[in-house]
MILOLUM-712525 format. One record per residue (C-alpha): residue number from 1; y negated, z, x negated. Coordinates in steps of 0.25 Angstrom, whole numbers. Each point is the difference from the previous one (the first is absolute). Layout:
! residues N
<r><nr>NUM</nr><Y>Y</Y><Z>Z</Z><X>X</X></r>
...
//
This chain:
! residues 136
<r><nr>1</nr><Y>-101</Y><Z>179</Z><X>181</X></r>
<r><nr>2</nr><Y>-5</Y><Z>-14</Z><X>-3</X></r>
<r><nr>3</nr><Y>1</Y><Z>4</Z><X>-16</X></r>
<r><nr>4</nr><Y>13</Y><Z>6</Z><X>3</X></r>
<r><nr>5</nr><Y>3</Y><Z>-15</Z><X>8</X></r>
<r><nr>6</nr><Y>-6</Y><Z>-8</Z><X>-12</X></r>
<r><nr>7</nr><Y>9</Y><Z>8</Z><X>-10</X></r>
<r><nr>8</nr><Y>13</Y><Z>-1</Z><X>7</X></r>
<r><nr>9</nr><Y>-2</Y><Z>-16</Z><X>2</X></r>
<r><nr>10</nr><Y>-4</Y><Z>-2</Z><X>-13</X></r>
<r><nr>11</nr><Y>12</Y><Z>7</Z><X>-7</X></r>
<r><nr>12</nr><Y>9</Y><Z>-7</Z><X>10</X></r>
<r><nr>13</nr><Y>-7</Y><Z>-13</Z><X>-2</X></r>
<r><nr>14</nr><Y>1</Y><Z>1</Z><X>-17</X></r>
<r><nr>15</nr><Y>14</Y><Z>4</Z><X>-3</X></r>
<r><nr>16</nr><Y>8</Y><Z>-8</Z><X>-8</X></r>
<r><nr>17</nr><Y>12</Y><Z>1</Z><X>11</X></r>
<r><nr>18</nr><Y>11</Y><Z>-6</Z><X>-10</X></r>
<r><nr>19</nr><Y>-5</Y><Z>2</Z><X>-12</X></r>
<r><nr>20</nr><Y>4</Y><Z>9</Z><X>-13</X></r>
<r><nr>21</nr><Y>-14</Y><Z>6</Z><X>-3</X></r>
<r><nr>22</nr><Y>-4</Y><Z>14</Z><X>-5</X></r>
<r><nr>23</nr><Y>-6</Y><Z>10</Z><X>9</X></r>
<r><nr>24</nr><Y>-13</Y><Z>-1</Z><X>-9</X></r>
<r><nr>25</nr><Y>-1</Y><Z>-17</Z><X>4</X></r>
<r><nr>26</nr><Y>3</Y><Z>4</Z><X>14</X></r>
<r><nr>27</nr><Y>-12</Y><Z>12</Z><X>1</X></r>
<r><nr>28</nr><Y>-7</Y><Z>-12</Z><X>-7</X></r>
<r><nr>29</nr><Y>2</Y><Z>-12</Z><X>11</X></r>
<r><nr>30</nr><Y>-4</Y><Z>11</Z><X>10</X></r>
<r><nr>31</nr><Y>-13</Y><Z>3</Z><X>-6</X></r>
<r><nr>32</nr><Y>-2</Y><Z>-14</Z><X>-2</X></r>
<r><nr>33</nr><Y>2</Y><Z>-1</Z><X>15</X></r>
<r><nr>34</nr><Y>-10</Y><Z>10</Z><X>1</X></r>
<r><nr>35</nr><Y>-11</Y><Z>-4</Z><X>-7</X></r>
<r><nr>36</nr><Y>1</Y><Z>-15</Z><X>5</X></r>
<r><nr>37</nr><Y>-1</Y><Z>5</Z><X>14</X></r>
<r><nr>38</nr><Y>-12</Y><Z>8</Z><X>-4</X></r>
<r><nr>39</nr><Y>-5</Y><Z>-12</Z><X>-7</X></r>
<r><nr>40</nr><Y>1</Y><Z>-11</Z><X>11</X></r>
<r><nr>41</nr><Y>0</Y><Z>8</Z><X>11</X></r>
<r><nr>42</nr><Y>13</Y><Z>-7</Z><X>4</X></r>
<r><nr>43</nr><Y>5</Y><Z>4</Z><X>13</X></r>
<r><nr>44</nr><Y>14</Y><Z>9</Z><X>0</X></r>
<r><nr>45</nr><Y>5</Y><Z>-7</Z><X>13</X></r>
<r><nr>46</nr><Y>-3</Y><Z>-13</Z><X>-7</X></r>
<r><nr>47</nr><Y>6</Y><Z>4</Z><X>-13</X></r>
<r><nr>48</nr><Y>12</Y><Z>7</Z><X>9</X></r>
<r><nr>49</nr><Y>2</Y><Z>-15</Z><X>7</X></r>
<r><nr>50</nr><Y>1</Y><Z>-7</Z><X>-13</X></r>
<r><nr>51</nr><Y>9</Y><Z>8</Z><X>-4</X></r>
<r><nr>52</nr><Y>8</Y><Z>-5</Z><X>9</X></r>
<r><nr>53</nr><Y>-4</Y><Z>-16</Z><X>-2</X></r>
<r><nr>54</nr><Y>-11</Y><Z>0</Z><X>10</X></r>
<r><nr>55</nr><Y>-12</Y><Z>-4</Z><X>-8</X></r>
<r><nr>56</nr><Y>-12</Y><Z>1</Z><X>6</X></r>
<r><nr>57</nr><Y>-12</Y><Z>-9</Z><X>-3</X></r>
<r><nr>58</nr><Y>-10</Y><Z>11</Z><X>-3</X></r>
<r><nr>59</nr><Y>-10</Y><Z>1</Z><X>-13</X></r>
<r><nr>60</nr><Y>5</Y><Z>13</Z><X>-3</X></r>
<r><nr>61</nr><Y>14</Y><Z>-2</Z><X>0</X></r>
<r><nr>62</nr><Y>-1</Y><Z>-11</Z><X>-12</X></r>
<r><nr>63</nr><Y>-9</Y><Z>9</Z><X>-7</X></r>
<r><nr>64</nr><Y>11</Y><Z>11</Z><X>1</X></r>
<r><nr>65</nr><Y>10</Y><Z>-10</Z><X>-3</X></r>
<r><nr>66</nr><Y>-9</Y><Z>-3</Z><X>-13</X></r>
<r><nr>67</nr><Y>-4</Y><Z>14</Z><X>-3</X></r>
<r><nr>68</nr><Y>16</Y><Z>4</Z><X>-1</X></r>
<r><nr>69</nr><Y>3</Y><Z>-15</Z><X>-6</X></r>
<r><nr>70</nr><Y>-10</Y><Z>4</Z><X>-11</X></r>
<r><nr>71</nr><Y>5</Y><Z>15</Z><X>-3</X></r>
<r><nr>72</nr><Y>13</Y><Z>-3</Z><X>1</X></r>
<r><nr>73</nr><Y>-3</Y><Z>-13</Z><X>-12</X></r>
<r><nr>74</nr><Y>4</Y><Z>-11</Z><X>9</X></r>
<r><nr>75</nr><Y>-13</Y><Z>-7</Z><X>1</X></r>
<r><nr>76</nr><Y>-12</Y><Z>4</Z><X>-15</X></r>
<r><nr>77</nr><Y>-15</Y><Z>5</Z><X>6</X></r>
<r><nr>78</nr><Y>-2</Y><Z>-15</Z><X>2</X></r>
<r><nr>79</nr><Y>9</Y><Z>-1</Z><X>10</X></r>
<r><nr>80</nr><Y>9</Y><Z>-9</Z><X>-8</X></r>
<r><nr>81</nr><Y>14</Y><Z>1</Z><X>1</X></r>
<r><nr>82</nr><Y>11</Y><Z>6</Z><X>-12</X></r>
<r><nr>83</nr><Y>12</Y><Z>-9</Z><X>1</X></r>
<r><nr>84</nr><Y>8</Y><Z>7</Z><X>-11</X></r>
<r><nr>85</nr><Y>-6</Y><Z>14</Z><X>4</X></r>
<r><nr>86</nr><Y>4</Y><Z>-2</Z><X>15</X></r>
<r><nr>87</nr><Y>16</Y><Z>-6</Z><X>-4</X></r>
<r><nr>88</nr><Y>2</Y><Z>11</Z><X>-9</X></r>
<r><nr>89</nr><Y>-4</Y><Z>11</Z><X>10</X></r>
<r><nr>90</nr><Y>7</Y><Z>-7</Z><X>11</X></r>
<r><nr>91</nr><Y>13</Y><Z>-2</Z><X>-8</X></r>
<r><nr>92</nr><Y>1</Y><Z>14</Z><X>-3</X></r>
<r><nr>93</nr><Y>-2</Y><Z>5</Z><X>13</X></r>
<r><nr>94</nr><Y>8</Y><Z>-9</Z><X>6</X></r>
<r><nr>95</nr><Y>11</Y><Z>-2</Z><X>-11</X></r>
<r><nr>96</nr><Y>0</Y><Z>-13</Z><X>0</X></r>
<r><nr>97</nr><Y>-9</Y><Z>-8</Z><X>-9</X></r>
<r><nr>98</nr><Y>6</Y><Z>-15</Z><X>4</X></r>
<r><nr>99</nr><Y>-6</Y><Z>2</Z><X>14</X></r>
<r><nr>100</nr><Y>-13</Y><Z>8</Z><X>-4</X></r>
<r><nr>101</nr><Y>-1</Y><Z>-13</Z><X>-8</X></r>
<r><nr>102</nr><Y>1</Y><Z>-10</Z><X>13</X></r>
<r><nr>103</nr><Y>-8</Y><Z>12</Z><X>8</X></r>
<r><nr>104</nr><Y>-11</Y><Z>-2</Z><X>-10</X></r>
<r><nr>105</nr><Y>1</Y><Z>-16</Z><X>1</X></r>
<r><nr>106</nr><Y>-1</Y><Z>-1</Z><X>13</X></r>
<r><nr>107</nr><Y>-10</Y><Z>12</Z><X>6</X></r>
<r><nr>108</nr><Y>-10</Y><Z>2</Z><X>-13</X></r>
<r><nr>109</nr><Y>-9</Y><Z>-11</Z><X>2</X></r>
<r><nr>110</nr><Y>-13</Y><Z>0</Z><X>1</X></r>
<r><nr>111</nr><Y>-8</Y><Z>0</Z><X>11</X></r>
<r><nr>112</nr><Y>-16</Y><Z>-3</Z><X>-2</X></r>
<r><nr>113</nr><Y>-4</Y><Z>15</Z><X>0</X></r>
<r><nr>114</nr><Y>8</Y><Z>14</Z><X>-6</X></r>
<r><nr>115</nr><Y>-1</Y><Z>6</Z><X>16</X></r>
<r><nr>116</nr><Y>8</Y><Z>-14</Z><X>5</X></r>
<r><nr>117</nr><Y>8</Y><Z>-1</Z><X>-12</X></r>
<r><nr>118</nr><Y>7</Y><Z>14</Z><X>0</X></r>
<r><nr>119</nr><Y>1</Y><Z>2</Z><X>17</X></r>
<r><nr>120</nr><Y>7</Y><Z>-17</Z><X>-2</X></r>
<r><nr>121</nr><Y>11</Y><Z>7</Z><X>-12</X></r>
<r><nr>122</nr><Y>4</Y><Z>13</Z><X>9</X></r>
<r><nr>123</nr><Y>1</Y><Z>-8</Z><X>12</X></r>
<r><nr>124</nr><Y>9</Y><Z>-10</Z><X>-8</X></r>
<r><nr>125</nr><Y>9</Y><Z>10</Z><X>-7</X></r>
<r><nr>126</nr><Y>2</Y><Z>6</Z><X>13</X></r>
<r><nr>127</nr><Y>4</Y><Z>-12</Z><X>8</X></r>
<r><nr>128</nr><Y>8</Y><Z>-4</Z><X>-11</X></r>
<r><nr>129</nr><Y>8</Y><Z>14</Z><X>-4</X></r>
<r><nr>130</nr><Y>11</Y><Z>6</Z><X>6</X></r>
<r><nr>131</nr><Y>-4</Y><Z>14</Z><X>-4</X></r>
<r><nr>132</nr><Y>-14</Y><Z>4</Z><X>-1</X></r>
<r><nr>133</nr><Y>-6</Y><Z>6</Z><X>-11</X></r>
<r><nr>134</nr><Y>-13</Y><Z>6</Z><X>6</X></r>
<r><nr>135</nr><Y>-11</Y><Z>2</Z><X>-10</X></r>
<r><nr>136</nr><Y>-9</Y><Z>-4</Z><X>13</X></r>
//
Protein backbone atom coordinates (compact mmCIF):
# COMPACT_ATOMS: atom_id res chain seq x y z
CA UNK A 1 0.00 0.00 0.00
CA UNK A 2 3.07 2.36 0.95
CA UNK A 3 4.73 1.65 -2.80
CA UNK A 4 1.12 2.03 -4.22
CA UNK A 5 1.15 5.57 -1.84
CA UNK A 6 4.62 6.48 -2.98
CA UNK A 7 3.49 5.99 -6.75
CA UNK A 8 0.53 7.88 -6.68
CA UNK A 9 2.16 11.11 -5.09
CA UNK A 10 5.02 10.98 -6.99
CA UNK A 11 2.96 11.00 -10.54
CA UNK A 12 0.86 13.61 -8.98
CA UNK A 13 3.69 15.57 -7.62
CA UNK A 14 5.74 15.43 -11.36
CA UNK A 15 3.12 16.28 -14.02
CA UNK A 16 3.74 18.92 -16.00
CA UNK A 17 -0.03 20.44 -15.41
CA UNK A 18 -0.16 22.97 -18.31
CA UNK A 19 2.29 21.86 -20.30
CA UNK A 20 2.44 20.35 -24.00
CA UNK A 21 4.77 17.33 -23.44
CA UNK A 22 4.60 13.96 -24.97
CA UNK A 23 3.35 10.97 -23.18
CA UNK A 24 7.03 9.48 -23.45
CA UNK A 25 8.50 12.98 -21.27
CA UNK A 26 5.62 12.77 -18.97
CA UNK A 27 6.42 8.55 -18.14
CA UNK A 28 9.92 10.24 -17.90
CA UNK A 29 9.33 13.05 -15.15
CA UNK A 30 7.31 10.20 -13.21
CA UNK A 31 10.44 7.94 -13.09
CA UNK A 32 12.38 10.77 -12.37
CA UNK A 33 10.21 11.24 -9.44
CA UNK A 34 10.73 7.74 -8.52
CA UNK A 35 13.98 7.26 -8.56
CA UNK A 36 14.75 10.60 -6.71
CA UNK A 37 12.57 9.37 -3.98
CA UNK A 38 14.29 6.10 -4.03
CA UNK A 39 17.54 7.94 -3.90
CA UNK A 40 16.83 10.55 -0.93
CA UNK A 41 14.70 8.92 0.72
CA UNK A 42 12.45 12.02 0.43
CA UNK A 43 9.31 11.87 2.26
CA UNK A 44 5.99 11.65 0.10
CA UNK A 45 3.83 13.84 2.57
CA UNK A 46 6.77 16.32 2.55
CA UNK A 47 6.97 16.11 -1.32
CA UNK A 48 2.90 16.18 -1.36
CA UNK A 49 3.20 19.76 0.96
CA UNK A 50 5.69 21.28 -1.27
CA UNK A 51 3.74 20.70 -3.87
CA UNK A 52 1.53 22.86 -2.68
CA UNK A 53 4.19 25.69 -1.48
CA UNK A 54 4.67 24.30 1.98
CA UNK A 55 8.50 23.71 2.00
CA UNK A 56 9.83 21.86 4.62
CA UNK A 57 13.21 22.40 6.13
CA UNK A 58 14.27 18.86 5.87
CA UNK A 59 17.77 17.40 4.23
CA UNK A 60 15.94 15.03 2.13
CA UNK A 61 13.55 17.15 0.65
CA UNK A 62 16.68 19.52 -0.82
CA UNK A 63 18.29 16.30 -2.04
CA UNK A 64 14.91 15.43 -3.87
CA UNK A 65 14.72 18.86 -5.04
CA UNK A 66 18.30 18.39 -6.50
CA UNK A 67 17.96 14.86 -7.43
CA UNK A 68 14.91 15.97 -9.79
CA UNK A 69 16.64 19.50 -10.43
CA UNK A 70 19.60 17.41 -11.87
CA UNK A 71 17.56 14.85 -14.06
CA UNK A 72 15.42 17.10 -15.27
CA UNK A 73 18.98 19.48 -16.62
CA UNK A 74 18.19 22.44 -14.35
CA UNK A 75 21.05 22.23 -12.16
CA UNK A 76 24.82 19.79 -14.06
CA UNK A 77 26.24 17.01 -11.50
CA UNK A 78 27.94 19.87 -9.80
CA UNK A 79 24.95 21.17 -8.65
CA UNK A 80 25.54 24.25 -10.81
CA UNK A 81 22.64 25.95 -12.33
CA UNK A 82 21.72 25.82 -16.53
CA UNK A 83 20.43 29.22 -17.07
CA UNK A 84 19.81 28.77 -20.82
CA UNK A 85 18.76 25.10 -20.26
CA UNK A 86 16.29 26.05 -17.46
CA UNK A 87 14.55 29.29 -19.89
CA UNK A 88 14.24 27.25 -22.74
CA UNK A 89 12.41 24.38 -20.74
CA UNK A 90 10.36 26.85 -18.96
CA UNK A 91 9.48 28.92 -22.02
CA UNK A 92 8.08 25.89 -23.63
CA UNK A 93 6.19 24.67 -21.17
CA UNK A 94 4.71 27.62 -20.21
CA UNK A 95 4.60 29.36 -23.67
CA UNK A 96 6.00 32.20 -22.79
CA UNK A 97 9.77 32.78 -23.08
CA UNK A 98 9.73 36.77 -21.79
CA UNK A 99 8.53 35.60 -18.54
CA UNK A 100 10.46 32.21 -18.25
CA UNK A 101 13.27 34.78 -18.82
CA UNK A 102 12.31 37.19 -15.72
CA UNK A 103 11.48 33.65 -13.66
CA UNK A 104 14.93 32.61 -14.58
CA UNK A 105 16.43 36.13 -13.28
CA UNK A 106 14.81 36.25 -10.40
CA UNK A 107 14.65 32.57 -8.76
CA UNK A 108 17.87 30.89 -10.36
CA UNK A 109 20.40 32.15 -8.09
CA UNK A 110 22.74 30.32 -6.37
CA UNK A 111 22.56 29.33 -3.07
CA UNK A 112 25.95 27.97 -1.46
CA UNK A 113 25.22 24.30 -1.84
CA UNK A 114 23.10 22.22 -5.12
CA UNK A 115 20.36 21.02 -2.10
CA UNK A 116 19.65 24.86 -1.13
CA UNK A 117 20.13 26.24 -4.50
CA UNK A 118 17.37 23.97 -6.06
CA UNK A 119 14.49 23.83 -2.88
CA UNK A 120 15.29 28.23 -3.10
CA UNK A 121 14.35 28.09 -7.19
CA UNK A 122 11.14 25.75 -6.87
CA UNK A 123 10.01 27.73 -3.97
CA UNK A 124 10.68 30.82 -6.03
CA UNK A 125 8.93 29.90 -9.13
CA UNK A 126 6.01 28.87 -7.22
CA UNK A 127 5.39 31.96 -5.09
CA UNK A 128 6.07 33.91 -8.15
CA UNK A 129 3.68 31.87 -10.79
CA UNK A 130 0.20 31.94 -11.32
CA UNK A 131 0.02 28.51 -12.48
CA UNK A 132 2.17 25.75 -11.43
CA UNK A 133 4.22 23.82 -13.50
CA UNK A 134 4.98 20.72 -10.99
CA UNK A 135 8.15 19.06 -11.97
CA UNK A 136 8.49 18.81 -7.96
Amino acid sequence: MKAMFVTLTVATVVVFASADLTEEQKQKIVANGKACVADTGADPELIKAARQGKFADDAKLKAFALCMSKKIGFQNEAGEIQSDVVQQKLGSAIGDNEAAKKLVEKCLVSKGSGEETAIQSFKCYYENTPTHIAVF
